[in-house]
N, C-alpha and C positions, 0 to 999 in steps of 0.2 A: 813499633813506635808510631807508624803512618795511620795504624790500626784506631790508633786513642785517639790522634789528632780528630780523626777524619768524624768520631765519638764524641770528640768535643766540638766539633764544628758544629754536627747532628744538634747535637743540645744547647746551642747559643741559638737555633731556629725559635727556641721557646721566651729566647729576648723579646724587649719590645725598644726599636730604634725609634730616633728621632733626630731632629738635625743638630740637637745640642743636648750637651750634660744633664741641661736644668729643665726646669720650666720656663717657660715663655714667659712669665708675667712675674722673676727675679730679676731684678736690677745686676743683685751683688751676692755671691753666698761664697765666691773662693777665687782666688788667683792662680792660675795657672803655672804662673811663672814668681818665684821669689825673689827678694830684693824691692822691689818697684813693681806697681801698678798700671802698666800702659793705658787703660782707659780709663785714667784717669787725668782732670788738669785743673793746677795749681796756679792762680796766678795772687799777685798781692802788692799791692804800691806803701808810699810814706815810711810810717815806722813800724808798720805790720807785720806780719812773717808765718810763713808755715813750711814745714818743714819738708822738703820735695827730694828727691833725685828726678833728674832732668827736667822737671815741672811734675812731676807723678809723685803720687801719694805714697809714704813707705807700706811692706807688708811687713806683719807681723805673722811667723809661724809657732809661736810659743805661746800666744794668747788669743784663742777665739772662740767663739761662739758654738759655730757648725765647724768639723774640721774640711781643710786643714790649716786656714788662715785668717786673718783677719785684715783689716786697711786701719793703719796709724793716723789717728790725727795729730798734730802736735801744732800750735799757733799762739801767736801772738794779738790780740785785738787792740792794739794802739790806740787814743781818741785822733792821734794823727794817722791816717792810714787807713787802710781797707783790704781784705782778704778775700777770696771766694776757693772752693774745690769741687768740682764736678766730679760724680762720679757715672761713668756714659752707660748704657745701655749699650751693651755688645753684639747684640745678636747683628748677622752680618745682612741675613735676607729677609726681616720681619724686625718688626717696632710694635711694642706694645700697644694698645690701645686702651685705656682706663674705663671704669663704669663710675657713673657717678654713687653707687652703690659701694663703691672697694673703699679699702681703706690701706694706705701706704705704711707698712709696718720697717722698724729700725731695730736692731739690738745696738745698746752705745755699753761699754763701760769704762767710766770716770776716774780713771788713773793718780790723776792731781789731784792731794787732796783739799789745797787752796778753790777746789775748782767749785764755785756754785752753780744750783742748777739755770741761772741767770747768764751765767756764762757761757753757758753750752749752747752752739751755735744756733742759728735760722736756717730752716731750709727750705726750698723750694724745688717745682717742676719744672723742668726744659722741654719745650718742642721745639727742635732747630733753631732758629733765632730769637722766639717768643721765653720768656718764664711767668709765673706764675706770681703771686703778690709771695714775699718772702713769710715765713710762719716762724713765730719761737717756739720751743719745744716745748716748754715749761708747763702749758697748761693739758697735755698729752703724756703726761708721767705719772703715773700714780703712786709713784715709791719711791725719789730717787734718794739713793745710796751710794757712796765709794765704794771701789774695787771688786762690784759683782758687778754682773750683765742686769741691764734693766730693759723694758721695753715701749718703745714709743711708738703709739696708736694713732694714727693723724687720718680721719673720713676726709676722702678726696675731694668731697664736695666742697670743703673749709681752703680750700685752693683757690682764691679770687683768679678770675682773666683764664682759668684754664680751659683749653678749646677741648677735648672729650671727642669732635672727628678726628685729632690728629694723635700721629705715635707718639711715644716719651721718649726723648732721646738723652737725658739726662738727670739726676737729683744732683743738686749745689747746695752745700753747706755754705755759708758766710756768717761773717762777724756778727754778735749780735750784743752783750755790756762792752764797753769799753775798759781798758785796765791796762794794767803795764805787764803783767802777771803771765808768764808763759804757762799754756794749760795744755792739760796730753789727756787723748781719749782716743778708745778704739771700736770701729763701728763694726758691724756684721749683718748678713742677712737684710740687705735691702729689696724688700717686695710689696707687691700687692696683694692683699688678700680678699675674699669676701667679707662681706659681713655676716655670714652665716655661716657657720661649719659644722660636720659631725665633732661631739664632744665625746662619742663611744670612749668607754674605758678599755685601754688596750692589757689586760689582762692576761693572756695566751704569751706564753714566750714564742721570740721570733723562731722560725725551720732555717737553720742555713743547711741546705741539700747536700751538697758538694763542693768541693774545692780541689782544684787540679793545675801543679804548674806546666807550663810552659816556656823552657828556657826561664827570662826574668820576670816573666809574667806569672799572674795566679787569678786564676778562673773562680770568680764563687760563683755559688747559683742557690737559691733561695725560692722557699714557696708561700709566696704572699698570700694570706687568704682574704676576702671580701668585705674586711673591717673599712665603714666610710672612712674614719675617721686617720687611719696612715697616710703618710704624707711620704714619709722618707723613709729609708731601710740608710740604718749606722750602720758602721763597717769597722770594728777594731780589731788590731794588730798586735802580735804578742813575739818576742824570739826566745822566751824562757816560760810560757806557759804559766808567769803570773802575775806580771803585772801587763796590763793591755791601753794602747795607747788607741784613741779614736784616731782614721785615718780619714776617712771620708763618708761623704754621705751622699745616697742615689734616690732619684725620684722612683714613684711607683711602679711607671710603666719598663721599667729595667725589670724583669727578674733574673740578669746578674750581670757580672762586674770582671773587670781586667784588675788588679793591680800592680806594679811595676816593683822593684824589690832590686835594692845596689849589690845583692849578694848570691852569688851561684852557689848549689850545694850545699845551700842552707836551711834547716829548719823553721819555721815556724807556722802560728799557730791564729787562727780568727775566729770570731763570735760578731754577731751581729743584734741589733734590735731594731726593730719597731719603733718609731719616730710620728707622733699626731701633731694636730696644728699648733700647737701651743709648745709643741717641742717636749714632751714627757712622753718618755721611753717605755715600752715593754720589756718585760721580764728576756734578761739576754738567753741566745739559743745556745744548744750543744759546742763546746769547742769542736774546731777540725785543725787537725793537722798535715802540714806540709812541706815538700821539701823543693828546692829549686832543682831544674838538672839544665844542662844544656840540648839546646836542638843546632841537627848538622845543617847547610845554608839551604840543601834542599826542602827539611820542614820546615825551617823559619819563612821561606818562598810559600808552603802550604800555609801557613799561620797568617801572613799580612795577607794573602788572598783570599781568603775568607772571611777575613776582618772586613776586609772591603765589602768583600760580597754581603755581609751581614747586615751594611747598615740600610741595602733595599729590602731585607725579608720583609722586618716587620713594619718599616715604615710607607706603607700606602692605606688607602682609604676600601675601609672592609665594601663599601657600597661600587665600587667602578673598579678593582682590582689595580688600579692607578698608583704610580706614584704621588709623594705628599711632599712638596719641596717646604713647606711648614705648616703650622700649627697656628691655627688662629681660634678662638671660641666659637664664635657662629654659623661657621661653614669650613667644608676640607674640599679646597684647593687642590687641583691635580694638575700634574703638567704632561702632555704629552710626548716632547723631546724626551727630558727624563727618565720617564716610563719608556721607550727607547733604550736606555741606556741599564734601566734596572733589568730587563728583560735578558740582554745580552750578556749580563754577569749572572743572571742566576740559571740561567744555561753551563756556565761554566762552573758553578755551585752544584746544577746536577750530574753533570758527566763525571765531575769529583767525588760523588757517591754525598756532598755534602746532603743536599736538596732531594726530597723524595717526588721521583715522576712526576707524580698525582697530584700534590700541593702544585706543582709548576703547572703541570696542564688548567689545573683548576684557578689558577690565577689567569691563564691566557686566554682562559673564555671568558670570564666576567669582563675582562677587558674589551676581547671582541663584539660581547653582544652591546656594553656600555656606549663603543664608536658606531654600530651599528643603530644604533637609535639615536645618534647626538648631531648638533647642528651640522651642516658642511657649505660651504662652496664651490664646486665641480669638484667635489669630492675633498676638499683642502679644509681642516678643522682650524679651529681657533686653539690658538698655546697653550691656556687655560681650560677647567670644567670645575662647576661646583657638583664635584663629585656624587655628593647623594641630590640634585637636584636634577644634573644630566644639562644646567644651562652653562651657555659660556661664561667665561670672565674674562674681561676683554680690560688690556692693559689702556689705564687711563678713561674708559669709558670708550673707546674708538671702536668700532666692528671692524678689526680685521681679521685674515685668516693664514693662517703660519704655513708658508713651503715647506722647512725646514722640520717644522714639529712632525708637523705630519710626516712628512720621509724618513725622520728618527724610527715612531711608531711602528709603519708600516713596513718598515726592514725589518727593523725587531720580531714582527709579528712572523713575518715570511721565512725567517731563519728558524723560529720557534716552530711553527710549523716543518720544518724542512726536518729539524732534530728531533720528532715525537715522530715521524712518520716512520724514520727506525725501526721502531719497537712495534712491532705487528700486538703487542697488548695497550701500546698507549690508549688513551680519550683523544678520539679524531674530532668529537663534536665541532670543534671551534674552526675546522679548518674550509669549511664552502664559505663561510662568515667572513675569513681572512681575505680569501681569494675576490670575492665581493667588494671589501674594502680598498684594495688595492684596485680592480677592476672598474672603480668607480671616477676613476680621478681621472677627470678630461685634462690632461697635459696641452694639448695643443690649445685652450683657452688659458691657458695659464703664462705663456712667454709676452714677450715686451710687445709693444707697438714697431709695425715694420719689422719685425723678425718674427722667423719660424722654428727657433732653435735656441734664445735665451729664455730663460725662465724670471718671471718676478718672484723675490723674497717674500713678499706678503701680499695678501689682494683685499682690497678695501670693501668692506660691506656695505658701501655707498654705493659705489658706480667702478665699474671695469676701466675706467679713464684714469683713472689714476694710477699714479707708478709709483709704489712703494719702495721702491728698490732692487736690483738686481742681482742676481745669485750667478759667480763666476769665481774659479782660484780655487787654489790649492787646503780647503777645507771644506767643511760637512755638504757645502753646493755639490759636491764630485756624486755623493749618494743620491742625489736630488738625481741629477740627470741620466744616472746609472739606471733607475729606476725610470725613471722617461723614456726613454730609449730601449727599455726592456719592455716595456709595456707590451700586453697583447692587443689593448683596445683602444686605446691612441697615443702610439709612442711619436716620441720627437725623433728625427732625422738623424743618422751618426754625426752629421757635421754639428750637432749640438757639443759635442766632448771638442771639436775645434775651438768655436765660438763661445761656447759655456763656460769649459773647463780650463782652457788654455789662456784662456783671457778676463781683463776683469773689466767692468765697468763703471765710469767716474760720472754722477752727472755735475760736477762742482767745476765745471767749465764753461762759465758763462763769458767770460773775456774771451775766448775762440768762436762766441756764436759770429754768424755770417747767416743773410739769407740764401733761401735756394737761389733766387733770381738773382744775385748779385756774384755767384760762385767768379764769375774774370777778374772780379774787384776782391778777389779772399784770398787770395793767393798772398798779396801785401800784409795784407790786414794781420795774416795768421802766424804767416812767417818772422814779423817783427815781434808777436806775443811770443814767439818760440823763440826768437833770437837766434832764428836759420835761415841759411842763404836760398833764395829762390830754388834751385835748381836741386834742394835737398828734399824738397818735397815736391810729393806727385797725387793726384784726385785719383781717389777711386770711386768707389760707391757701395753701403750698403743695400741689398734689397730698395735701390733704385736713388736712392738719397746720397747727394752730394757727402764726399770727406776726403779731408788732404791727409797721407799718412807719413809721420815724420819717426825717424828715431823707431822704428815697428810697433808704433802709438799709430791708431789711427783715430782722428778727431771729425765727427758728424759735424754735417754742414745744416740746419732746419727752420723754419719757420720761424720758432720760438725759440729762448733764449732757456725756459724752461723744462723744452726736447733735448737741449745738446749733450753730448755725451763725448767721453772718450771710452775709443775699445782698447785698451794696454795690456800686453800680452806678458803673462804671468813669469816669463822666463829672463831676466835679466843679467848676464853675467857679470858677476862680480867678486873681487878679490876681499876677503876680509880675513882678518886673523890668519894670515896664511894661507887657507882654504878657498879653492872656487866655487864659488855659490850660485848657484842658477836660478835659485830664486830672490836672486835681489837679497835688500837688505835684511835686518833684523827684528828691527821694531812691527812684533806680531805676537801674538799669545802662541805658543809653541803647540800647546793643548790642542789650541783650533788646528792648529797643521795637521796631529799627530790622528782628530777624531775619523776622519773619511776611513783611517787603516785599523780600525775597528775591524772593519768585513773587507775592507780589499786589500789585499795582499800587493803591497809597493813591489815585490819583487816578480809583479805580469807588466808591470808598466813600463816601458822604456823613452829614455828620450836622449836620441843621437845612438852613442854605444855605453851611457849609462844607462841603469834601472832606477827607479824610487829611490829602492833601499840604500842605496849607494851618494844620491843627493841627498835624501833627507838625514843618512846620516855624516855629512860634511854640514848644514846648516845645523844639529843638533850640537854639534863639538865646535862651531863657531860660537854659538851662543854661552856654552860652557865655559869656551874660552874666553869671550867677553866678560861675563859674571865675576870669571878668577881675576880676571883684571880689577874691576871695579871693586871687587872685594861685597862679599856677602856677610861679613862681622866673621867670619871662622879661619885660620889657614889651613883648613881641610880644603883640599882643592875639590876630593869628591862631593863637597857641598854646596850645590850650585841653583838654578832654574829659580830666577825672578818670578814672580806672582804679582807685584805690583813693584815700580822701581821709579822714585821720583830723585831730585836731587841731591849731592852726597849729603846735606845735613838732613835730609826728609826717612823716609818710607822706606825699609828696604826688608819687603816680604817675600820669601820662600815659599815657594810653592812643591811642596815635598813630592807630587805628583808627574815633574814634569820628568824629574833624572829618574825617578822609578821606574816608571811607564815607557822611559826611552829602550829598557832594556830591547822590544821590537824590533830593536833599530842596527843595536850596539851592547849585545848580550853584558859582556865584560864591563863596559861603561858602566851602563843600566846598573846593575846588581852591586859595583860599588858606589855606586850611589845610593841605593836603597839600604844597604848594610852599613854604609855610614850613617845614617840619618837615623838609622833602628837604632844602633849600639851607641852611638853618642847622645840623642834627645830623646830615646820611647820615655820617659818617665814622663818628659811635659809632651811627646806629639803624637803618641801613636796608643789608642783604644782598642775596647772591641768593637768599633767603629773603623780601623783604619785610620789613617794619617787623617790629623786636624787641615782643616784649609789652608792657613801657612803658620809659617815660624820666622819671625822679625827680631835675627839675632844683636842687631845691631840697638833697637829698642827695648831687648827686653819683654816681647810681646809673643804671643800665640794665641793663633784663634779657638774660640770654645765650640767652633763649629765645624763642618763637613759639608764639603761640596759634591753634586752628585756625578758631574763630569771627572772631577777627579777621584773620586771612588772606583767609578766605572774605569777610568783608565788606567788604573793601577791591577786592575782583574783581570779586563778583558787581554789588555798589550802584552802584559806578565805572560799570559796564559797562550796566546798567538806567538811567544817567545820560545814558549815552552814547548808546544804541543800545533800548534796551527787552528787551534778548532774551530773557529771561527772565522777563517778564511775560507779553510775547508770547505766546512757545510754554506759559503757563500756562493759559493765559485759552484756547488752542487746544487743550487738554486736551477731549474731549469731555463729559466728566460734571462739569466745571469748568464748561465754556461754559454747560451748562444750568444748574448752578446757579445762576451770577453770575445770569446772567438772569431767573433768580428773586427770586432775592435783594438783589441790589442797585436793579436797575430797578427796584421795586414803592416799594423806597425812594425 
């Protein structure tokens, strides 16, 4: 059985991922979740009305367009009153941007049949607080009709006030005759399109290749061939092989698909077509048939692991070997941290027999030679690259240049190398290019002002004067310095992992500034902002500058009010949920805790006569415990890890990643949390993508997206749960080896 999986894994390489379902330039083609529309919102004053759950539009799954839903409208236009409905734009890390060329396409169909085409609402564009002049439909219908699908064609240009630099964050429907008259209509398919497309006649019936269950899941896979004019590959579903119901429908760049299925040990049976722009289907392909079976918790462990790992194959940019945190029309965007992280799960994709060598080697050179030629700063790149151009992309327009990104990278690259050296047949090409890379990074021009041992976050492509911020604490800064300090060509000092890592730095301490000259007169000043008694605090000095240390906070005495800083040492005991927590409180993205233990293994680390392992998982089960308190909308208690968490009537998003990925920590934990979140929600959370970014069960909502941190953490932690391997081959780094050994042993 490990045999097929591992088969099937093999053949999902010929997928093509992306960060979302759809295309980037659909508004709307399906909901996720039934009942209600989370991104959606309804408001409506006077004698108006439309008809909502919590302010969200209803779904419709018996009447639509594209399967598998549609969005209800149902309103009232009062001459007393007013209505509006937004329908948002989802995508979580990219916003559309329109051509004055496209044209905004709608399918509506007309339920009421009181309803004229007069009555059928206005709509308009949204950028964040701006909209566009409101439009009626009526003169962009060329048929309308009751109770069939019709289609309205609106050139963007006909959108008075719309700014074309900015994304679209929303289409709004609103009132447009007035009447007393309750009207119901149901929309689908909200996109942009060109104005120009292939009209090729799709003629050829569709190839569905394969189809293979997995436990609840069904693998198709399909061989699209090179007709411009496909759009979408349909997807029907049959369990008596004769009547066939549309289930869904996949963009091009998929050639294949997960389906999810409520019955084990069950028959049936799919056919697929061909889908062009205008929505006229090709001749359907061969039936195949299928049967569900179950997998033991071990494969389903190999199935969501490679799910993960799946969604870095295909998705980077063919020119720089990089990852693609999204999709834009004019250039592919690469991010360096990311690519870090896709690297280190598809390591664990090859050692699984998933990933062939040679495909991996061959990605980690186009990688290397790509930094090899790309901008730097004493070796530190910028976050960004427009991949097929090799220039940066520099957030907001600023030049600066990423500690962190680069450290992601340059780990990735150095374990990549560490795991090909193995195989006396691997491709070594990439690896003097690696060592170069790393070799290159002047660390010791990289730390703050007045120290030789803390590192800056980011360094400005203006001037060395300035302080972007500081890298210290118990997340991804720990790799930064690990790699400083390992250096052969200018490491930082061990007392960096004092200074660096054990402690953080504030500079949001302008109320504690004091001059150097005035240090006899700070002593009052400081202890009254602190509300401590004289004799609680005592001066010391960093690297020659005044500071009083109170509470094992010690607060810099400087010139400027804009130098001052506090050093706060990352260790705070505290009681919460039961548990002793040594690192303080809660409020923290768990994620960031958990990434530094990617490659370093928490249980070399000790502090007192605990290890890592041992702290991080008391704050992991703190946090659990919190969640269970507050309540995540489930009384599954294995269903826990906030992703965004605002007030009880607000936000309360899951982030399926955090209790998965805990497994590193707290095996047993881990795995019923992941086994809960598979067998209760895979139908709306988990792809051949891996778990969606979150699940908001208290809203009703789930994202259509995929985050790459949490991909990666679900593969790589899984997998360091399982097997260690990526600790292993960390710690077998040569200028790691020595370090640890320095470092941690003495401790």
């Amino acid at each position: 059985m490990k045999l097929k999986i591992y088969y099937f894994l093999f053949l999902i390489l010929l997928t093509k991922a992306v960060s979302a379902d759809t295309y980037p330039e659909v508004i709307f083609d399906n909901s996720l979740v039934k009942g209600s529309y989370a991104k959606s919102q309804v408001t409506y004053f006077g004698n108006s009305w439309v008809e909502n759950v919590n302010r969200n539009l209803l779904v419709s799954d018996t009447l639509f367009f594209t399967p598998g839903n549609s969005l209800s409208l149902k309103y009232i236009s009062n001459p007393i009153g007013h209505w509006s409905a937004e329908v948002k734009y989802s995508r979580q890390k990219f916003h559309y941007r329109v051509s004055k060329s496209d044209f905004l396409t709608v399918k509506i169909f007309v339920q009421s049949n009181h309803t004229s085409a007069q009555d059928l609402p206005k709509i308009a564009l949204q950028q964040g607080s701006q909209e566009s002049q409101r439009l009626s439909l009526v003169p962009y219908i060329d048929d309308f009709q009751h109770n069939m699908w019709i289609s309205v064609r609106i050139p963007v240009k006909d959108f008075v006030n719309l700014q074309f630099e900015n994304p679209i964050s929303a289409v709004v429907f609103s009132e447009n005759k007035t009447s007393m008259n309750t009207h119901h209509l149901f929309v689908d398919q909200i996109e942009f399109l060109p104005q120009n497309y292939s009209n090729t006649l799709l003629s050829s019936p569709a190839i569905l290749s394969k189809t293979t269950a997995y436990d609840q899941q069904i693998h198709l896979q399909w061989q699209l061939p090179l007709t411009p004019s496909i759009r979408y590959i349909k997807i029907y579903r049959s369990d008596d092989n004769v009547t066939f119901d549309p289930v869904a429908i996949r963009p091009i760049y998929m050639q294949g698909s997960l389906d999810y299925l409520p019955e084990l040990n069950k028959t049936y049976y799919y056919k697929i077509a061909w889908v062009d722009y205008n929505y006229k289907e090709s001749p359907f392909s061969a039936v195949q048939e299928v049967k569900t079976k179950v997998l033991n918790n071990d494969q389903l462990l190999d199935l969501i692991q490679f799910s993960h790992i799946n969604y870095f194959l295909e998705n980077y940019d063919i020119n720089s070997g990089m990852y693609l945190p999204y999709r834009i029309k004019d250039k592919p965007i690469v991010s360096l941290k990311e690519t870090g992280y896709a690297l280190l799960s598809m390591i664990v994709g090859v050692e699984k027999g998933f990933i062939p060598k040679s495909t991996f080697a061959n990605r980690i050179n186009r990688i290397a030679k790509f930094l090899g030629n790309a901008q730097n700063r004493y070796g530190i790149f910028p976050a960004y690259f427009d991949g097929r151009k090799g220039l940066p992309e520099y957030v907001d327009d600023k030049p600066t240049y990423d500690v962190l990104a680069t450290t992601s990278i340059i780990q990735a690259l150095l374990l990549s190398k560490q795991y090909l050296k193995k195989d006396a047949q691997a491709d070594t090409s990439s690896f003097k290019q690696i060592d170069e890379l790393w070799n290159q990074i002047e660390w010791t021009k990289l730390t703050v002002d007045h120290s030789n041992d803390v590192l800056k976050s980011e360094l400005s492509g203006v001037s060395d004067q300035f302080n972007l911020g500081n890298l210290g604490g118990i997340n991804e800064s720990m790799n930064a310095y690990m790699l400083a300090m390992g250096s052969t060509s200018q490491p930082l000092p061990l007392s960096a992992y004092e200074n660096g890592v054990r402690h953080v730095y504030d500079n949001n301490f302008a109320e504690l500034h004091v001059p150097r000259d005035s240090v006899s007169q700070a002593y009052s000043s400081i202890i009254k902002n602190l509300e401590l008694k004289k004799d609680s605090a005592k001066v010391e000095a960093i690297n020659g500058i005044p500071a009083v240390e109170s509470n094992g906070n010690l607060y810099v005495l400087s010139d400027e009010i804009t130098d001052s800083i506090a050093k706060i040492s990352i260790y705070k005991d505290t009681i919460m949920y039961g548990l002793d927590l040594k690192f303080g409180d809660l409020n923290r993205n768990l994620l960031k805790v958990y990434t530094p233990f990617f490659t370093i293994n928490p249980n070399t680390i000790k502090e007192g006569n605990q290890n890592y392992t041992e702290l991080l998982n008391n704050f992991t089960k703190a946090i659990k415990r919190r969640d269970n308190e507050i309540g995540v909308g489930t009384t599954n208690s294995e269903i826990w890890g906030f992703y965004q968490r605002r007030d009880s009537t607000q936000s309360f998003r899951i982030n399926p990643a955090i209790g998965a990925s805990s497994m590193f920590l707290n095996k047993e934990l881990g795995l019923k949390t992941l086994l809960a979140l598979y067998k209760e929600y895979a139908d709306v959370l988990f792809t051949e993508y891996g778990f969606r970014a979150y699940l908001d069960l208290r809203n009703s909502d789930v994202s259509d997206e995929y985050m790459a941190l949490n991909q990666a953490s679900v593969a790589i932690l899984i997998e360091n749960s399982r097997s260690g391997l990526i600790w292993n081959l960390y710690k077998e780094i040569p200028e790691i080896k020595k370090l640890e050994s320095k470092l941690f042993s003495a401790k």
